[in-house]
C-alpha positions as CSV (number, residue, x, y, z in Angstrom):
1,X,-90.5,-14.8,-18.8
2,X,-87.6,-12.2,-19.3
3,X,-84.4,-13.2,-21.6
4,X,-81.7,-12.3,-20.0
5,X,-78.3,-11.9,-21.7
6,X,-79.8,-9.7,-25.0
7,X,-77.6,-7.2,-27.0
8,X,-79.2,-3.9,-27.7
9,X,-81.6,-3.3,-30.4
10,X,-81.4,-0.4,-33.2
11,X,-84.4,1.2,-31.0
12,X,-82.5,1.7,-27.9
13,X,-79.5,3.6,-29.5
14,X,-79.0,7.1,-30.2
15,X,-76.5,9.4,-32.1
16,X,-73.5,10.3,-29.7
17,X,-74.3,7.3,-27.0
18,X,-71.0,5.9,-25.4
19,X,-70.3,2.4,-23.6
20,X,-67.3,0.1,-23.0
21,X,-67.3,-3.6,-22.7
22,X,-65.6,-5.5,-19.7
23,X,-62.0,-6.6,-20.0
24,X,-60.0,-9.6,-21.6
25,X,-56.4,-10.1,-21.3
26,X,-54.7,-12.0,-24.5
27,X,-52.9,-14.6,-23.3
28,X,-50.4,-17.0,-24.8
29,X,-52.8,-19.7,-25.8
30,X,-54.7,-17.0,-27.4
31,X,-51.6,-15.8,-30.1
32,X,-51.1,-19.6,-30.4
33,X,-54.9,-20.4,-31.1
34,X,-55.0,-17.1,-33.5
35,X,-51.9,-18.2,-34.9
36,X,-52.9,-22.1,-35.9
37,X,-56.3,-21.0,-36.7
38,X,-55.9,-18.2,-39.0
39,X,-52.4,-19.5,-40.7
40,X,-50.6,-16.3,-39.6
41,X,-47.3,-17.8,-39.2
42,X,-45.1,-15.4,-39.6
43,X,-42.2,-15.2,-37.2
44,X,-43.0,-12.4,-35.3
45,X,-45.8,-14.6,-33.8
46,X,-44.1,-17.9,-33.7
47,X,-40.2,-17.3,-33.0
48,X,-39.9,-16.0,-29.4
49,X,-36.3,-15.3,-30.1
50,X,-37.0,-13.2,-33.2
51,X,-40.0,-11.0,-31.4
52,X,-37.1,-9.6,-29.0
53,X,-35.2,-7.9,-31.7
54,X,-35.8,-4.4,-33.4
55,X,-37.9,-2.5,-31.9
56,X,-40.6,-4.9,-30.1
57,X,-37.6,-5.4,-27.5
58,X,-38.3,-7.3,-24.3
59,X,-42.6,-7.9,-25.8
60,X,-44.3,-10.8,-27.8
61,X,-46.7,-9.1,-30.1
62,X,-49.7,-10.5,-31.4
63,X,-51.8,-9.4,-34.5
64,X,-53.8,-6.8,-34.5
65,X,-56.6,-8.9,-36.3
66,X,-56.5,-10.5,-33.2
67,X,-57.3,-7.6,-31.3
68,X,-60.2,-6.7,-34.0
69,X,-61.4,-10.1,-33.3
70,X,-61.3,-10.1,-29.6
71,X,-62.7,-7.1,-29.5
72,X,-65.8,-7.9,-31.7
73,X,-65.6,-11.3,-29.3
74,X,-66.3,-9.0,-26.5
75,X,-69.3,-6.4,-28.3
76,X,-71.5,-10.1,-28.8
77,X,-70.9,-11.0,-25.7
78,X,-72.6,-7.6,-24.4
79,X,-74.6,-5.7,-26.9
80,X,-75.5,-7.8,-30.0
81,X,-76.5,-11.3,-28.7
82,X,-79.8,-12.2,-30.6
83,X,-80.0,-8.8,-32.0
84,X,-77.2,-8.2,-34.5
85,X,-78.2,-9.5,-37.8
86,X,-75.3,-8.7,-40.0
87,X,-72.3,-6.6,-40.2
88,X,-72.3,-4.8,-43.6
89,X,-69.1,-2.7,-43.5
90,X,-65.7,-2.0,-41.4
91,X,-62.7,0.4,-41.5
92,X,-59.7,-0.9,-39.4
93,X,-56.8,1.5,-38.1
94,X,-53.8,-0.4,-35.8
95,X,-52.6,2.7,-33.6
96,X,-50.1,0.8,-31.7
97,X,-48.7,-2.7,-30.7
98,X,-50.7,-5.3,-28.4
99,X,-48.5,-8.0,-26.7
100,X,-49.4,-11.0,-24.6
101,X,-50.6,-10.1,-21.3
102,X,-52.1,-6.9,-22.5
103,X,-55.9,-6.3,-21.4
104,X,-58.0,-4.4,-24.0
105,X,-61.8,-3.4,-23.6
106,X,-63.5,-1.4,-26.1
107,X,-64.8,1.7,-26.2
108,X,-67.9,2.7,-28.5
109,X,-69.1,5.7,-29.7
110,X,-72.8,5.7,-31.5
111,X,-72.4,7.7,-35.2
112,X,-76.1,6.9,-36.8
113,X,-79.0,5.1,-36.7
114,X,-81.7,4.7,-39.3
115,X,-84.3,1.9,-39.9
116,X,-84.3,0.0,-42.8
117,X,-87.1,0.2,-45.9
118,X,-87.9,-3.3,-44.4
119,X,-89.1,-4.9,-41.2
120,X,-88.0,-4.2,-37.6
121,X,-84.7,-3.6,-38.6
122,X,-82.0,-0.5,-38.4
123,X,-78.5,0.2,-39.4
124,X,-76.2,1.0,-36.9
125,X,-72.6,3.2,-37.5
126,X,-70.3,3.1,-34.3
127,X,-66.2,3.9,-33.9
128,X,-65.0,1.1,-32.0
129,X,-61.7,1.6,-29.6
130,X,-59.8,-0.8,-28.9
131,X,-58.1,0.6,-25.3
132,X,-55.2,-1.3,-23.5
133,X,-53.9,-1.4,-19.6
134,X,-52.7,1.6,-19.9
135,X,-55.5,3.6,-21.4
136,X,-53.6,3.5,-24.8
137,X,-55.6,3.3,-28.0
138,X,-54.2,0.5,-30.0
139,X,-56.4,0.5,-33.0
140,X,-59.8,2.2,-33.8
141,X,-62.7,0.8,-36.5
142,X,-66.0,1.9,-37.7
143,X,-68.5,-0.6,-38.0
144,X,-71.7,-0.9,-39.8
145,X,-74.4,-3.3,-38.7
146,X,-77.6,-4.3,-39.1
147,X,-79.7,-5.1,-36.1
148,X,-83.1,-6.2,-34.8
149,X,-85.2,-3.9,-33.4
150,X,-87.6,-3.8,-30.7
């Protein structure tokens, strides 16, 4: 019997190989949720009235570690379920703001594969774009995992 609902193992990938996950739109419970969970109370987050001075005008911003967590969120869903075994290393770059109501995907780009010395395992290097509505970049990260193979 087939398994459906797999990520993709080392095996399958090669250097230069592009996909993008589906969409998610960050709501209001979501900055809430990230906000209570993670202790990322600043005011930005919590005071409406504050968000709507400087130069966030008229937007309610959320953290961009939110968006790096959404976005990995969205990558298990689709590509590493039952195959990623660890994420070893990760470079995070916030391009631009993310406000409630946005809807991000990501965007990634292949940048090496190679087994490991050890089992049916292979390291995996992607770049990772986080891409709004608007086809806006908002932050970009490299991300090094380990994964099962075929």
């Amino acid at each position: 019997m087939d398994y459906v609902g797999l990520g993709l193992h080392w095996n399958d990938l090669s250097v230069g190989q592009k996909f993008r996950t589906i969409n998610r739109t960050i709501t209001e419970a979501d900055l809430v949720n990230f906000i209570n969970a993670t202790g990322m109370v600043e005011m930005i987050f919590t005071d409406a009235t504050y968000a709507g001075q400087g130069a966030i005008q008229g937007s309610r911003p959320v953290p961009g570690a939110l968006c790096y967590c959404f976005s990995e969120g969205l990558l298990v869903q689709s590509t590493m379920q039952h195959t990623g075994l660890a994420m070893l290393e990760t470079t995070l770059k916030i391009l631009g703001p993310t406000n409630v109501n946005d809807t991000i995907h990501v965007e990634v780009e292949v940048l090496s594969v190679r087994p490991t010395s050890k089992g049916n395992r292979g390291i995996v290097k992607t770049l990772n774009s986080i891409v709004n509505q608007n086809g806006e970049t908002v932050a970009t990260y490299e991300a090094t995992r380990m994964m099962a193979g075929r």
